[in-house]
C-alpha positions as CSV (number, residue, x, y, z in Angstrom):
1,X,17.9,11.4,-6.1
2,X,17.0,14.3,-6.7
3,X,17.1,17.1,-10.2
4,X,19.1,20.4,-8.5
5,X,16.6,22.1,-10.5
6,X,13.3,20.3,-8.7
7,X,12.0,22.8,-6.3
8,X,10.7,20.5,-3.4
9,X,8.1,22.6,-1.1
10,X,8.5,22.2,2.7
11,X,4.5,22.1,3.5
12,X,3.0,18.8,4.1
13,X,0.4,19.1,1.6
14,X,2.2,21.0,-1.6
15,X,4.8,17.9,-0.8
16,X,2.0,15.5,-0.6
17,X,0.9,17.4,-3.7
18,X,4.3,17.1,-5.3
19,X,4.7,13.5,-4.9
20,X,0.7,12.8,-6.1
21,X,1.7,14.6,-9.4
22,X,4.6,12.2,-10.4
23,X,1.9,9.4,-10.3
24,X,-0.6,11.1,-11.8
25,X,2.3,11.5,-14.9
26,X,2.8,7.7,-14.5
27,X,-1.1,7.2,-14.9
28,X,-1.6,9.0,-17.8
29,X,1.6,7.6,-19.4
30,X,-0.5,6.1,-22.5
31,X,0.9,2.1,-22.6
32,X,2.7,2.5,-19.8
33,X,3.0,-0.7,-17.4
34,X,3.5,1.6,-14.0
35,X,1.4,0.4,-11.4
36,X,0.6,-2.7,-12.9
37,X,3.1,-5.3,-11.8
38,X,0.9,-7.0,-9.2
39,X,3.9,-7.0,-6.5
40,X,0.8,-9.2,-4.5
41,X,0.8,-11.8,-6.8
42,X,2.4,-14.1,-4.7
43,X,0.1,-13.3,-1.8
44,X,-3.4,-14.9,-2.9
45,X,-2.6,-18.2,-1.3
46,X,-1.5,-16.1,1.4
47,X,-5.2,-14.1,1.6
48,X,-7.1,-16.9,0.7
49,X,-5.7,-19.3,4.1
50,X,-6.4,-16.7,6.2
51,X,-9.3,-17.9,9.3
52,X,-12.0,-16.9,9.2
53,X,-11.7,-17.3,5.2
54,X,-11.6,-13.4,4.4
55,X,-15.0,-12.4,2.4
56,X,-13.7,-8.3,2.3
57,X,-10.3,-7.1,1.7
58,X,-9.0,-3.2,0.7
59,X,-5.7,-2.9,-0.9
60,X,-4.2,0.1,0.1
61,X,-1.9,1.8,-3.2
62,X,-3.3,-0.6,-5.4
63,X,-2.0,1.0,-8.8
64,X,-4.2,-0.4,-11.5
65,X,-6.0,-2.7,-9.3
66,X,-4.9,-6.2,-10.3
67,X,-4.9,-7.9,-7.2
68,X,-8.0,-6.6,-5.9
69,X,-9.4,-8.1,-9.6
70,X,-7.7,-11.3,-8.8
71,X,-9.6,-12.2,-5.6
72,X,-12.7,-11.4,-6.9
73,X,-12.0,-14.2,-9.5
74,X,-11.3,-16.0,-6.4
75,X,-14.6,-15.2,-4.7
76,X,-13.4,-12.5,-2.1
77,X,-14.5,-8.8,-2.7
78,X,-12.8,-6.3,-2.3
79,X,-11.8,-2.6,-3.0
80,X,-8.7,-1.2,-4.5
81,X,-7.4,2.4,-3.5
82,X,-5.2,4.8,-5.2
83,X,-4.4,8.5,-5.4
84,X,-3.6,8.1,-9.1
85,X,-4.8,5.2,-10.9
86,X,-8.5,5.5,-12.4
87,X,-8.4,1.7,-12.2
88,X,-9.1,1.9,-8.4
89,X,-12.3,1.2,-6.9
90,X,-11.5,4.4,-5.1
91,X,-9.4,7.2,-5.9
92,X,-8.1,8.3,-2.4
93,X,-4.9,8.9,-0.9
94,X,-4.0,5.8,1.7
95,X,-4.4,8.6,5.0
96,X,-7.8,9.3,4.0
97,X,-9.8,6.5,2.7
98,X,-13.4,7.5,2.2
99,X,-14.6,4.1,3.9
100,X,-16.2,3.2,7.0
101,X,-14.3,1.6,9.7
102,X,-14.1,-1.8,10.0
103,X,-15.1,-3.5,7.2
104,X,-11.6,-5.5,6.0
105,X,-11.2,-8.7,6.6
106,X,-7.6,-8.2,5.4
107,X,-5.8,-5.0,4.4
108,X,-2.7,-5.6,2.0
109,X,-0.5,-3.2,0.5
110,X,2.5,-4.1,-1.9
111,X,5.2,-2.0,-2.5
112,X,3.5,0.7,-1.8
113,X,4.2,2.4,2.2
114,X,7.5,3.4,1.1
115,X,6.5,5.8,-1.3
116,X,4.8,7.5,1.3
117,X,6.8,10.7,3.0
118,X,7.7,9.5,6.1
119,X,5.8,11.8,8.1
120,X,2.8,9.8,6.3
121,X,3.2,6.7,7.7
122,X,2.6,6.4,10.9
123,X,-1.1,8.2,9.7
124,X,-1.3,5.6,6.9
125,X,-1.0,2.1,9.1
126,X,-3.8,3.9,11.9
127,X,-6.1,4.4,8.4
128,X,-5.6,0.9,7.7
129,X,-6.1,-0.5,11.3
130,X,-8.9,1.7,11.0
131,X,-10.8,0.1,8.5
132,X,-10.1,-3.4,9.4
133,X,-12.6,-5.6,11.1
134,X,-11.6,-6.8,14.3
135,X,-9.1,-9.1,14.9
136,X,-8.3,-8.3,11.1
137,X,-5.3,-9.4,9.6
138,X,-2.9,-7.6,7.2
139,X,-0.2,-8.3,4.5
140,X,2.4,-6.4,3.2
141,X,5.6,-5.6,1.0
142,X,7.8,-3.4,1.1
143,X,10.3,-2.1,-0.7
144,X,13.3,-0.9,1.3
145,X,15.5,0.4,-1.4
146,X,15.7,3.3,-3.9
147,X,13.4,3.2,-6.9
148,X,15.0,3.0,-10.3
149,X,11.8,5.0,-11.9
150,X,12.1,8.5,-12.1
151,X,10.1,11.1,-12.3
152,X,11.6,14.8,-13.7
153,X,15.0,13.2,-11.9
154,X,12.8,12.3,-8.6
155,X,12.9,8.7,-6.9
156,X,9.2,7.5,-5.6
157,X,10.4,6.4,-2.5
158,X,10.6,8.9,-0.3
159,X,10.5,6.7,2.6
160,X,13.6,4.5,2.2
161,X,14.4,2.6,5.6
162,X,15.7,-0.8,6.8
163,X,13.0,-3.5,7.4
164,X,13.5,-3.1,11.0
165,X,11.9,0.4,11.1
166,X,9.5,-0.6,9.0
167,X,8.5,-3.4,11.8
168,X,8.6,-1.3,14.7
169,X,6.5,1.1,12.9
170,X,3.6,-1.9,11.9
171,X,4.7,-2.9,16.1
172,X,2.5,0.5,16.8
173,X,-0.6,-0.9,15.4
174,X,-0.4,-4.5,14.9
175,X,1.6,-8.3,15.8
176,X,3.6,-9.4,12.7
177,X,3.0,-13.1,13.1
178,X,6.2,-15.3,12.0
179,X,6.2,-17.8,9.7
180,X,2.7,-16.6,7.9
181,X,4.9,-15.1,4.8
182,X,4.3,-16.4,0.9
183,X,6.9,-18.7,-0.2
184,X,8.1,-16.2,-2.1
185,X,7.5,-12.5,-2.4
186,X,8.7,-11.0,1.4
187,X,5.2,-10.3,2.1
188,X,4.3,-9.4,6.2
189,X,1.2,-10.9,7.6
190,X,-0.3,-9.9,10.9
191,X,-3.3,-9.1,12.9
192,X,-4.1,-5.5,13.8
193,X,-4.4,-4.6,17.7
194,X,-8.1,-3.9,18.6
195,X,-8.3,-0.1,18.3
């Protein structure tokens, strides 16, 4: 996964660090299509069913911001955060969203958890039930495989674990309801336990 000659640091933040510089090489990449294959695309139908009809939602990792720019087509707001996309409404790493609390209807996030370190995501899913309203609802992808993009010889999924972790870990801060995923996409929908 790995170049031998990568030095990876053992701190928290330099690895945050670390990890925020490979996207930030993505980001400038001029022409490059990185962070803008809409992995949500499937999910509007999904968002836009939701009851109460969702007027507010934040998408957490949002890359260039496409889906975020999709529902407001659609007539719901919303805001788009990234750590290294200028396309987000707000540049911000996912654990420390300069929001306040409360205000998502829905909080989605596509293909994005699992390039978190995993000592991030447990941190990341309390930011998110953070921000959403009560009895907000969530959706999700995630990608439980190795990424075929590298970065100086570096995967960007640090976080690579079956779909069962991943559920137990969503379990902590929200019900995954059954039967509310898109057709086609593997998305997981829920409602966030009231804080």
């Amino acid at each position: 996964m790995s170049d031998a000659n990568v030095s990876i640091p053992v701190d928290l933040e330099a690895r945050r660090e670390h990890e925020r510089r490979k996207y930030l090489a993505l980001a400038r990449n001029a022409g490059g299509t990185y962070g803008s294959t809409n992995h949500g695309r499937f999910a509007y139908r999904l968002v836009q069913a939701w009851k109460p009809r969702p007027t507010f939602v934040v998408d957490f990792g949002c890359g260039r911001n496409l889906f975020i720019q999709h529902l407001r087509r659609l007539g719901i707001d919303g805001l788009g955060i990234d750590f290294a996309f200028p396309e987000a409404d707000i540049v911000a790493p996912m654990h420390r969203v300069p929001v306040s609390a409360g205000i998502a209807d829905v909080v989605t996030s596509f293909d994005a958890l699992e390039h978190l370190l995993p000592e991030e995501v447990d941190e990341v899913l309390d930011e998110m039930r953070r921000i959403a309203a009560l009895g907000g609802g969530f959706v999700l992808s995630i990608c439980t495989r190795e990424s075929k993009t590298k970065v100086n010889g570096e995967g960007l999924h640090p976080t690579v674990r079956p779909l069962k972790w991943w559920l137990d870990r969503i379990g902590r801060v929200g019900t995954v309801r059954r039967g509310l995923a898109a057709p086609r996409g593997g998305y997981i929908a829920g409602v966030f336990n009231d804080a």
